[in-house]
C-alpha positions as a printed Julia matrix, in Angstrom:
290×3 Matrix{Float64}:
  17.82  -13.27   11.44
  15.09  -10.35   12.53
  16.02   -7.43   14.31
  13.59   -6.96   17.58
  12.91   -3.81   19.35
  12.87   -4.65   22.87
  10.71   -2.7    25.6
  13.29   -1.47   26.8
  14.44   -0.04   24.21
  17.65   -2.25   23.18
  17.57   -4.02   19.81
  18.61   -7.47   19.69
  19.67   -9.3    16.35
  17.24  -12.65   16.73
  16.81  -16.09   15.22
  13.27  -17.48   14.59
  12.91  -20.98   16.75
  12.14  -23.81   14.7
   8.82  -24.25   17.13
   7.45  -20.88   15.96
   8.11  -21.89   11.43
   6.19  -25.12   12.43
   3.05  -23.31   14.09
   3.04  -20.58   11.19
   0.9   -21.43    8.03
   1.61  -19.52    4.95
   4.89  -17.97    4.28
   5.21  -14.9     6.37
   6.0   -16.56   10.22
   7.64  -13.14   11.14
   7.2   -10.21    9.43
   7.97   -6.38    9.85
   5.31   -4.83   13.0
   4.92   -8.34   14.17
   4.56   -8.29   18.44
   7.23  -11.31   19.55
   8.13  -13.19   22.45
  12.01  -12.99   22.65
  14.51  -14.69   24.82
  17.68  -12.5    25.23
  20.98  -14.33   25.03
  22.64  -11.43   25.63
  23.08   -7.55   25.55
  22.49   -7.76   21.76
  21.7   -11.33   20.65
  18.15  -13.06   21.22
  15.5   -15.7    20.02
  12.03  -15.3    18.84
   9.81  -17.8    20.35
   6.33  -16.68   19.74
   4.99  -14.06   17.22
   1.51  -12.7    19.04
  -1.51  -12.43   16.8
  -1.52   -9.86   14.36
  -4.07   -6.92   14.47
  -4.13   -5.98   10.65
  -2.0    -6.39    8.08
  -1.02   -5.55    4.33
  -0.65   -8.71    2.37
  -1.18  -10.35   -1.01
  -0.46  -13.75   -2.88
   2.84  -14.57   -2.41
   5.28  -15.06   -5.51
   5.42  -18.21   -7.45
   3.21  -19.47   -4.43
   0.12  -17.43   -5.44
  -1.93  -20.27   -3.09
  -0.69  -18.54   -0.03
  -0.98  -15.43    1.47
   2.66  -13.34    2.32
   2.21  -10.82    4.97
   4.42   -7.57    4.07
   3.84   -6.08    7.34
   2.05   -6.02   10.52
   0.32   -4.33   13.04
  -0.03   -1.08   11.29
  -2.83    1.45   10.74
  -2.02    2.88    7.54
  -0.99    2.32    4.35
  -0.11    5.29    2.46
   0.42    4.34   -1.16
   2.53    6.56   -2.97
   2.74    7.53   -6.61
   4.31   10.29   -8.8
   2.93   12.75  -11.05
   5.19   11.66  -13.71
   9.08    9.75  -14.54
   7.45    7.39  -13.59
   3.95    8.01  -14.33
   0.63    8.18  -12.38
  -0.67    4.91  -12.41
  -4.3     4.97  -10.67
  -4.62    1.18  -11.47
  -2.19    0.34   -9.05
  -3.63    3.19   -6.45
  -7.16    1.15   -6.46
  -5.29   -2.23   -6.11
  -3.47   -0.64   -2.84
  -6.03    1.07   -1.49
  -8.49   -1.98   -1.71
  -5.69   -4.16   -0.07
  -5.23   -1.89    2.61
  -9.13   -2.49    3.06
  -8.97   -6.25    3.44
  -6.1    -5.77    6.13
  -7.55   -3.6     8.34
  -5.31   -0.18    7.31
  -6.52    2.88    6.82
  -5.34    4.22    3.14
  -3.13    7.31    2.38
  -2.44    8.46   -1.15
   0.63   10.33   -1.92
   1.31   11.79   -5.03
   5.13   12.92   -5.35
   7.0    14.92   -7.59
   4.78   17.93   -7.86
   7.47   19.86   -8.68
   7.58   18.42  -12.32
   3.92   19.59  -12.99
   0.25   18.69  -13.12
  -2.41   18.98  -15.25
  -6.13   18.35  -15.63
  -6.06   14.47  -15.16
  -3.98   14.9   -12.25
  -6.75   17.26  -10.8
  -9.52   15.1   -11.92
  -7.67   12.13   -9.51
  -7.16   14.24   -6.59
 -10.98   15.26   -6.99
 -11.83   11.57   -7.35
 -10.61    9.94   -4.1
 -10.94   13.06   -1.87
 -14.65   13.13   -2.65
 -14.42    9.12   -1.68
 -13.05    9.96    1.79
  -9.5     8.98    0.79
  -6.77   11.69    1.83
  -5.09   12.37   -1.1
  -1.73   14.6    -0.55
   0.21   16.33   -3.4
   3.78   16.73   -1.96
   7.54   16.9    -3.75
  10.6    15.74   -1.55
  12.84   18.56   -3.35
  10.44   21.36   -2.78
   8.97   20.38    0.55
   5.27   20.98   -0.65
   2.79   19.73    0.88
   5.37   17.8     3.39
   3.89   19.32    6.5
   0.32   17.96    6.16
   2.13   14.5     5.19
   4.15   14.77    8.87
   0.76   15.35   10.17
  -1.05   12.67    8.9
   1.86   10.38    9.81
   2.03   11.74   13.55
   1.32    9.15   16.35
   0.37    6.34   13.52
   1.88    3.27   11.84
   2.39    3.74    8.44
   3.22    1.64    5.38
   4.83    3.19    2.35
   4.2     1.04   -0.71
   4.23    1.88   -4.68
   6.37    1.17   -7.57
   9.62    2.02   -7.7
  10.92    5.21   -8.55
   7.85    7.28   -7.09
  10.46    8.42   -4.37
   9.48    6.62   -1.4
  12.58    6.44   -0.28
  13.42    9.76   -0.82
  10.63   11.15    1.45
  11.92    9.18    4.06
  15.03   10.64    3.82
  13.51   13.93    4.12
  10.92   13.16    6.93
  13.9    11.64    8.95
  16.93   13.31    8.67
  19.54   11.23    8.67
  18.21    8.54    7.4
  20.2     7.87    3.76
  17.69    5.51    2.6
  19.46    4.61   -0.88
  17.11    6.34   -3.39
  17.71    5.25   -7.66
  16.54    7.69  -10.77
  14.11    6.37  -12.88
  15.4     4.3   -16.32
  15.6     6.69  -19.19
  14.89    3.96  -21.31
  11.7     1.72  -19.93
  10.44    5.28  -18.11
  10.27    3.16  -14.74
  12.0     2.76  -11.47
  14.99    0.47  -10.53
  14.49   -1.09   -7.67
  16.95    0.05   -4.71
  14.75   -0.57   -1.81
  15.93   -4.42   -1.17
  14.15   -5.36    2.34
  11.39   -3.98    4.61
  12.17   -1.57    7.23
  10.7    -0.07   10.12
  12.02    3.84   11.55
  10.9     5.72   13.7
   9.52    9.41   12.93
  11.06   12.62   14.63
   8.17   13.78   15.82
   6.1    10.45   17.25
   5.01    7.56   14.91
   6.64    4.65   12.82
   6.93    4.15    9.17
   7.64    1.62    7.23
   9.78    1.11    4.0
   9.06   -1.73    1.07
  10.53   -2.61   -1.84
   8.92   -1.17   -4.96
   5.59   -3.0    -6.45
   5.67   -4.04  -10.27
   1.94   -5.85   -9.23
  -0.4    -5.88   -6.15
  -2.05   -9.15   -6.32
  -5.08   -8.98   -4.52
  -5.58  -12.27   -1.76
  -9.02  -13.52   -0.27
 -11.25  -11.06   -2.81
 -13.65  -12.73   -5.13
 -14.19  -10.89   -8.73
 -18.26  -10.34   -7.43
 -17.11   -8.65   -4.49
 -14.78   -5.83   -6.0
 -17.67   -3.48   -6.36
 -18.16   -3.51   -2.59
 -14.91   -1.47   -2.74
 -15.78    1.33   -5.28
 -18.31    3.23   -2.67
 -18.76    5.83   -6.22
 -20.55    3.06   -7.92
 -23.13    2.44   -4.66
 -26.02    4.9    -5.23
 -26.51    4.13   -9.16
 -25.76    0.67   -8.83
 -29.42    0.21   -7.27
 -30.9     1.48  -10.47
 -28.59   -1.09  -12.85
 -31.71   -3.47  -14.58
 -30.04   -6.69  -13.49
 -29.97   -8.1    -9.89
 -26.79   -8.26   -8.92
 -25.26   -6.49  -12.3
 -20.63   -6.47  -12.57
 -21.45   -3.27  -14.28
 -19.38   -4.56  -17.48
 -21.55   -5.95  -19.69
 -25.38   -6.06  -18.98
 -27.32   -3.48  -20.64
 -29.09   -1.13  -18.67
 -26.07   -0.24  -16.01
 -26.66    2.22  -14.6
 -23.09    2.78  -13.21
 -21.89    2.56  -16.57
 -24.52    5.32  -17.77
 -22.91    6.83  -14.5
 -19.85    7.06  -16.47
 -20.98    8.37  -19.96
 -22.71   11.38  -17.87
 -19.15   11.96  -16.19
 -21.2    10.99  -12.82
 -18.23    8.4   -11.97
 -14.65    8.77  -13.21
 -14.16    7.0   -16.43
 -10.7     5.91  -14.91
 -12.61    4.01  -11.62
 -14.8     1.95  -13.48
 -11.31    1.0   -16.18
  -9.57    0.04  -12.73
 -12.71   -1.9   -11.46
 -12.87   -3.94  -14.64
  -9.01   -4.41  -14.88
  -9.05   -5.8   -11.42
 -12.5    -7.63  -11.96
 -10.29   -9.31  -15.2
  -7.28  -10.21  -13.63
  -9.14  -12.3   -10.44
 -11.1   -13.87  -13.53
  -7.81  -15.33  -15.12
  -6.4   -15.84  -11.59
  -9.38  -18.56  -10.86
Protein backbone atom coordinates (compact mmCIF):
# COMPACT_ATOMS: atom_id res chain seq x y z
CA UNK A 1 0.00 0.00 0.00
CA UNK A 2 1.50 3.73 -0.97
CA UNK A 3 0.24 6.72 0.46
CA UNK A 4 -0.66 9.41 -2.50
CA UNK A 5 -0.87 13.06 -2.12
CA UNK A 6 -3.71 14.09 -4.11
CA UNK A 7 -4.03 17.66 -5.87
CA UNK A 8 -6.22 18.49 -3.86
CA UNK A 9 -4.63 18.07 -1.15
CA UNK A 10 -6.31 14.80 0.52
CA UNK A 11 -4.10 11.73 0.99
CA UNK A 12 -5.43 8.53 0.03
CA UNK A 13 -3.95 5.09 1.30
CA UNK A 14 -3.52 3.24 -2.40
CA UNK A 15 -2.90 -0.20 -3.85
CA UNK A 16 -0.59 -0.60 -6.90
CA UNK A 17 -2.80 -2.32 -9.93
CA UNK A 18 -1.42 -5.42 -11.07
CA UNK A 19 -1.35 -3.62 -14.79
CA UNK A 20 1.14 -1.00 -13.55
CA UNK A 21 3.95 -4.23 -11.62
CA UNK A 22 3.62 -5.83 -15.15
CA UNK A 23 4.69 -2.61 -17.24
CA UNK A 24 7.52 -1.76 -14.57
CA UNK A 25 11.03 -3.36 -15.22
CA UNK A 26 13.37 -3.48 -12.38
CA UNK A 27 12.24 -3.50 -8.86
CA UNK A 28 11.16 -0.07 -7.94
CA UNK A 29 7.37 0.19 -9.88
CA UNK A 30 6.46 2.97 -7.30
CA UNK A 31 8.69 4.69 -5.36
CA UNK A 32 8.77 7.82 -2.98
CA UNK A 33 8.35 11.41 -5.50
CA UNK A 34 6.90 9.20 -8.12
CA UNK A 35 3.89 11.42 -10.21
CA UNK A 36 0.72 8.67 -10.30
CA UNK A 37 -2.45 8.26 -11.87
CA UNK A 38 -4.93 7.37 -8.99
CA UNK A 39 -8.48 6.29 -8.97
CA UNK A 40 -10.22 7.34 -5.67
CA UNK A 41 -12.49 4.76 -4.11
CA UNK A 42 -13.30 6.95 -1.65
CA UNK A 43 -12.62 9.98 0.74
CA UNK A 44 -9.43 8.14 1.83
CA UNK A 45 -8.92 4.90 -0.13
CA UNK A 46 -7.59 4.81 -3.88
CA UNK A 47 -5.66 2.83 -6.68
CA UNK A 48 -2.56 3.62 -8.52
CA UNK A 49 -2.93 2.95 -12.11
CA UNK A 50 -0.10 4.61 -13.83
CA UNK A 51 3.23 5.95 -12.36
CA UNK A 52 4.28 8.98 -15.01
CA UNK A 53 7.88 9.01 -16.12
CA UNK A 54 10.32 9.95 -13.73
CA UNK A 55 12.46 13.18 -14.13
CA UNK A 56 15.62 12.12 -12.03
CA UNK A 57 16.19 9.90 -9.56
CA UNK A 58 18.63 8.49 -6.78
CA UNK A 59 19.17 4.83 -7.30
CA UNK A 60 21.69 2.00 -7.08
CA UNK A 61 21.90 -1.92 -7.50
CA UNK A 62 19.35 -3.34 -5.71
CA UNK A 63 20.11 -5.97 -2.82
CA UNK A 64 20.78 -9.55 -3.52
CA UNK A 65 19.54 -8.46 -7.11
CA UNK A 66 22.65 -6.36 -7.88
CA UNK A 67 21.47 -6.95 -11.88
CA UNK A 68 18.78 -4.41 -11.40
CA UNK A 69 18.53 -1.04 -10.64
CA UNK A 70 16.14 0.02 -7.25
CA UNK A 71 14.97 3.50 -7.42
CA UNK A 72 15.06 5.09 -3.71
CA UNK A 73 13.26 8.07 -4.78
CA UNK A 74 11.95 10.19 -7.45
CA UNK A 75 11.47 13.32 -8.93
CA UNK A 76 13.75 15.25 -6.74
CA UNK A 77 16.45 17.89 -7.24
CA UNK A 78 18.72 17.28 -4.52
CA UNK A 79 20.39 14.98 -2.67
CA UNK A 80 21.97 16.24 0.34
CA UNK A 81 24.18 13.55 1.80
CA UNK A 82 24.78 13.88 5.30
CA UNK A 83 27.65 12.85 7.53
CA UNK A 84 28.98 13.60 11.08
CA UNK A 85 32.09 14.94 12.31
CA UNK A 86 32.49 12.09 14.56
CA UNK A 87 30.32 8.96 16.79
CA UNK A 88 30.05 7.96 13.95
CA UNK A 89 32.88 9.15 12.01
CA UNK A 90 33.46 11.22 8.82
CA UNK A 91 33.52 8.90 6.17
CA UNK A 92 34.43 10.86 2.77
CA UNK A 93 34.37 7.46 0.91
CA UNK A 94 30.85 7.22 1.22
CA UNK A 95 30.41 11.24 0.51
CA UNK A 96 32.09 10.60 -3.14
CA UNK A 97 29.92 7.44 -3.67
CA UNK A 98 26.69 9.79 -2.92
CA UNK A 99 27.61 12.61 -4.50
CA UNK A 100 28.58 10.72 -7.80
CA UNK A 101 25.13 8.89 -7.58
CA UNK A 102 23.33 11.92 -7.23
CA UNK A 103 25.23 12.80 -10.61
CA UNK A 104 23.98 9.85 -12.61
CA UNK A 105 20.30 10.69 -11.42
CA UNK A 106 20.00 13.97 -12.31
CA UNK A 107 20.20 15.62 -8.44
CA UNK A 108 22.00 18.27 -7.52
CA UNK A 109 24.40 17.24 -4.36
CA UNK A 110 24.33 18.76 -0.80
CA UNK A 111 26.86 17.80 1.83
CA UNK A 112 26.00 18.05 5.40
CA UNK A 113 28.29 17.55 8.01
CA UNK A 114 26.46 17.19 11.55
CA UNK A 115 27.48 17.20 14.93
CA UNK A 116 29.72 20.20 14.98
CA UNK A 117 29.15 20.60 18.32
CA UNK A 118 31.52 17.61 19.23
CA UNK A 119 34.52 19.34 17.42
CA UNK A 120 36.65 19.62 14.32
CA UNK A 121 39.95 19.62 13.43
CA UNK A 122 42.36 20.02 10.54
CA UNK A 123 41.08 17.03 8.36
CA UNK A 124 37.70 18.18 8.86
CA UNK A 125 38.82 21.64 7.42
CA UNK A 126 40.87 20.15 4.74
CA UNK A 127 37.22 18.31 3.51
CA UNK A 128 35.18 21.31 3.72
CA UNK A 129 38.04 23.10 1.61
CA UNK A 130 37.99 20.14 -0.78
CA UNK A 131 34.40 20.01 -2.14
CA UNK A 132 33.62 23.76 -1.72
CA UNK A 133 36.49 24.54 -4.08
CA UNK A 134 34.69 21.63 -6.42
CA UNK A 135 31.42 23.60 -6.47
CA UNK A 136 29.79 21.25 -3.94
CA UNK A 137 27.96 23.18 -0.96
CA UNK A 138 29.32 21.82 1.89
CA UNK A 139 27.37 22.93 5.29
CA UNK A 140 28.75 22.40 8.85
CA UNK A 141 25.57 22.37 11.06
CA UNK A 142 24.68 20.52 14.70
CA UNK A 143 20.89 19.73 15.39
CA UNK A 144 21.53 20.51 19.29
CA UNK A 145 23.20 23.80 18.73
CA UNK A 146 21.34 25.05 15.70
CA UNK A 147 24.64 26.06 13.81
CA UNK A 148 24.70 26.51 10.67
CA UNK A 149 20.78 25.36 10.48
CA UNK A 150 19.66 28.56 8.83
CA UNK A 151 21.78 28.33 5.64
CA UNK A 152 20.63 24.48 5.59
CA UNK A 153 16.67 25.89 5.62
CA UNK A 154 17.87 28.00 2.87
CA UNK A 155 19.33 25.71 0.70
CA UNK A 156 16.35 23.41 1.25
CA UNK A 157 13.71 26.28 0.46
CA UNK A 158 11.42 25.72 -2.62
CA UNK A 159 13.51 22.32 -3.55
CA UNK A 160 13.16 18.54 -3.31
CA UNK A 161 15.55 17.12 -1.22
CA UNK A 162 16.89 13.67 -0.37
CA UNK A 163 18.57 13.00 2.93
CA UNK A 164 20.79 9.93 2.67
CA UNK A 165 23.98 8.69 4.85
CA UNK A 166 24.71 6.07 7.31
CA UNK A 167 23.03 5.75 10.20
CA UNK A 168 23.61 7.57 13.18
CA UNK A 169 24.85 10.90 11.37
CA UNK A 170 21.44 12.38 12.71
CA UNK A 171 19.38 12.63 9.76
CA UNK A 172 16.60 12.10 11.46
CA UNK A 173 17.25 14.32 14.04
CA UNK A 174 17.54 17.39 11.73
CA UNK A 175 14.32 16.66 10.52
CA UNK A 176 12.94 16.82 13.68
CA UNK A 177 14.39 20.12 14.14
CA UNK A 178 13.65 21.62 10.61
CA UNK A 179 9.96 20.45 11.14
CA UNK A 180 8.71 20.80 14.36
CA UNK A 181 6.65 18.31 15.20
CA UNK A 182 7.81 15.88 13.37
CA UNK A 183 9.22 12.97 16.07
CA UNK A 184 11.09 11.21 13.50
CA UNK A 185 12.45 8.27 15.84
CA UNK A 186 16.18 9.17 16.10
CA UNK A 187 18.81 6.02 17.82
CA UNK A 188 22.44 6.88 19.58
CA UNK A 189 25.22 5.49 18.02
CA UNK A 190 26.58 1.74 19.38
CA UNK A 191 29.19 2.25 22.01
CA UNK A 192 30.61 -0.81 20.99
CA UNK A 193 30.99 -1.04 16.87
CA UNK A 194 31.19 3.15 17.01
CA UNK A 195 28.24 3.09 14.33
CA UNK A 196 24.62 3.83 13.97
CA UNK A 197 21.57 1.51 14.57
CA UNK A 198 19.34 1.76 12.16
CA UNK A 199 15.85 3.40 13.28
CA UNK A 200 14.84 4.94 10.08
CA UNK A 201 12.76 1.74 8.67
CA UNK A 202 10.95 3.19 5.35
CA UNK A 203 11.23 6.24 3.05
CA UNK A 204 9.31 9.27 3.75
CA UNK A 205 8.35 12.33 2.19
CA UNK A 206 7.35 15.85 4.57
CA UNK A 207 6.82 18.77 3.80
CA UNK A 208 9.09 21.85 5.04
CA UNK A 209 7.59 24.86 7.11
CA UNK A 210 8.71 27.24 5.06
CA UNK A 211 8.13 25.81 1.19
CA UNK A 212 9.91 22.62 -0.11
CA UNK A 213 9.84 18.73 0.49
CA UNK A 214 12.32 16.46 2.01
CA UNK A 215 12.79 13.23 2.07
CA UNK A 216 13.83 10.61 4.78
CA UNK A 217 15.85 7.07 4.04
CA UNK A 218 16.97 4.50 5.93
CA UNK A 219 20.65 4.65 6.84
CA UNK A 220 23.38 3.41 4.08
CA UNK A 221 26.00 0.68 5.26
CA UNK A 222 27.07 0.81 1.12
CA UNK A 223 26.14 2.96 -1.96
CA UNK A 224 26.53 0.68 -4.79
CA UNK A 225 27.04 2.59 -7.72
CA UNK A 226 24.50 1.36 -10.99
CA UNK A 227 25.17 2.07 -14.82
CA UNK A 228 29.02 3.53 -14.08
CA UNK A 229 31.87 1.75 -15.70
CA UNK A 230 35.35 1.68 -13.59
CA UNK A 231 36.97 3.97 -16.86
CA UNK A 232 34.42 6.44 -16.42
CA UNK A 233 34.79 7.34 -12.58
CA UNK A 234 37.36 9.96 -13.33
CA UNK A 235 34.78 11.90 -15.34
CA UNK A 236 33.38 12.54 -11.82
CA UNK A 237 36.48 13.87 -9.90
CA UNK A 238 36.47 17.46 -11.92
CA UNK A 239 40.04 18.01 -9.35
CA UNK A 240 41.78 15.44 -11.37
CA UNK A 241 40.74 17.27 -15.01
CA UNK A 242 43.49 19.88 -15.61
CA UNK A 243 46.59 17.48 -14.67
CA UNK A 244 45.10 14.58 -16.06
CA UNK A 245 46.04 16.04 -19.67
CA UNK A 246 49.66 15.97 -18.71
CA UNK A 247 49.48 12.02 -17.32
CA UNK A 248 52.15 10.15 -20.10
CA UNK A 249 49.57 7.53 -21.02
CA UNK A 250 46.47 8.09 -23.26
CA UNK A 251 43.76 7.49 -21.42
CA UNK A 252 45.80 6.86 -17.90
CA UNK A 253 43.20 5.37 -14.37
CA UNK A 254 45.72 7.41 -12.57
CA UNK A 255 46.60 4.19 -10.33
CA UNK A 256 49.28 2.62 -11.69
CA UNK A 257 51.05 4.01 -14.88
CA UNK A 258 54.08 5.91 -14.25
CA UNK A 259 54.20 9.32 -15.18
CA UNK A 260 50.54 10.44 -13.65
CA UNK A 261 50.39 13.33 -13.42
CA UNK A 262 47.29 13.40 -11.09
CA UNK A 263 49.07 11.23 -8.88
CA UNK A 264 52.20 13.71 -8.85
CA UNK A 265 49.08 16.06 -8.31
CA UNK A 266 48.77 14.38 -5.08
CA UNK A 267 52.41 14.11 -3.71
CA UNK A 268 52.56 18.11 -4.32
CA UNK A 269 49.25 18.35 -2.14
CA UNK A 270 47.71 19.79 -5.61
CA UNK A 271 44.67 17.19 -5.14
CA UNK A 272 43.52 15.83 -1.77
CA UNK A 273 45.27 12.66 -0.94
CA UNK A 274 41.76 11.48 0.38
CA UNK A 275 39.99 12.08 -3.43
CA UNK A 276 42.26 10.13 -5.30
CA UNK A 277 41.98 7.01 -2.06
CA UNK A 278 38.07 7.36 -2.78
CA UNK A 279 38.58 7.32 -6.65
CA UNK A 280 40.63 4.14 -6.45
CA UNK A 281 38.35 2.50 -3.74
CA UNK A 282 35.43 3.04 -5.99
CA UNK A 283 37.52 2.30 -9.25
CA UNK A 284 38.26 -1.31 -7.10
CA UNK A 285 35.03 -2.19 -6.03
CA UNK A 286 33.26 -1.81 -9.87
CA UNK A 287 36.45 -4.02 -10.79
CA UNK A 288 35.31 -6.96 -8.44
CA UNK A 289 31.66 -6.09 -9.20
CA UNK A 290 32.29 -7.09 -13.11
Amino acid sequence: MFDVLASDHRRLRCELRQKVKFATSGVSPVTVGDDVMVTPIDETVGAIDKVLPRRTAFFRPAKLRESERQVIAANLDRLAVVGSVVSPPLKTGLIDRVVIAAQLGQLTPIIVINKVDLGSNGELAEVVRTYTSLGFPTLLVSAITGEGLELLREHLKDHRTIFAGHSGVGKSTLLNVLIPGLKQATSEVSSHSGRGKHRTTTIELFELPHGGLVVDSPGLKVMGLWELERDDVADYYPDFRLHAVDCRFQPCSHSHEPGCAVKIAVQEGKVSRFRHENYLAIRESLEIDL
